[in-house]
C-alpha positions in Angstrom: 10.3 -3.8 -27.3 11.1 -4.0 -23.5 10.5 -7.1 -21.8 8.9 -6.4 -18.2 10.5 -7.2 -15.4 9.3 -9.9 -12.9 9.5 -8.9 -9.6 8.4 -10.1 -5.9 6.1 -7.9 -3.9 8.1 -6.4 -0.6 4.6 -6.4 1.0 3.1 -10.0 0.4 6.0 -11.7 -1.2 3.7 -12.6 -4.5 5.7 -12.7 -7.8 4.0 -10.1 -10.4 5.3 -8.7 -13.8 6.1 -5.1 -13.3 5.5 -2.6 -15.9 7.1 0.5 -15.3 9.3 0.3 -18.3 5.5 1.2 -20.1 3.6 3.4 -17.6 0.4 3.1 -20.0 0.0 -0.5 -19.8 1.3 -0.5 -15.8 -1.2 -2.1 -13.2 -0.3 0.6 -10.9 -1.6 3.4 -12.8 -5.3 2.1 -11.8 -4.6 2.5 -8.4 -5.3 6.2 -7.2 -3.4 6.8 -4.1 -3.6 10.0 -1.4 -0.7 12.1 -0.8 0.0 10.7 2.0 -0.3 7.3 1.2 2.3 7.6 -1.3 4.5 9.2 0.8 4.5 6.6 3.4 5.0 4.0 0.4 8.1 5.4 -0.4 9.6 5.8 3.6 8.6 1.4 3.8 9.6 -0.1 0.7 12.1 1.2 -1.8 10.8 -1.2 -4.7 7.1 -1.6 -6.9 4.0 -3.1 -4.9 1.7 -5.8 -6.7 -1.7 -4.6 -7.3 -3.2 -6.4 -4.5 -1.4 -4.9 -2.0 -1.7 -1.4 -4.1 -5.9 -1.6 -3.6 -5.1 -3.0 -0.2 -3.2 0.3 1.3 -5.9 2.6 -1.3 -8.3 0.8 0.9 -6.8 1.6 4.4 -6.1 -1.3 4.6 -2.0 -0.5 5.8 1.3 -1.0 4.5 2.1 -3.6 6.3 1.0 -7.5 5.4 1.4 -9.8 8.1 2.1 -13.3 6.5 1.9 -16.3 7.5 4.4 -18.7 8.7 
């Protein structure tokens, strides 16, 4: 059995367990995302968002998270 990968949002910088190596038990498969959402996804960040930030930009709420300093 594959062990998932932790990984660190591009967007918000939060730590989450990706699980892409299982696409049925993957967070991101609840998010339903518009063609052109997804397309901008892939032109700003070439690695897996956390769910957050996934219902965030399924939201309209952008692609881009300001954080703070």
């Amino acid at each position: 059995m594959l062990k998932h990968e932790e990984k660190t949002c591009p967007r918000c910088g939060r730590t989450f367990e990706c699980k892409a190596n299982n696409p049925v038990r993957c967070e991101c498969a609840l998010v339903e995302l518009d063609d052109r959402a997804l397309q901008a996804l892939h032109g700003c960040y070439a690695d897996c968002l956390c769910l957050d930030c996934l219902r965030a930009i399924a939201a309209g709420q952008g692609l881009h998270l300001e954080r703070a300093l």
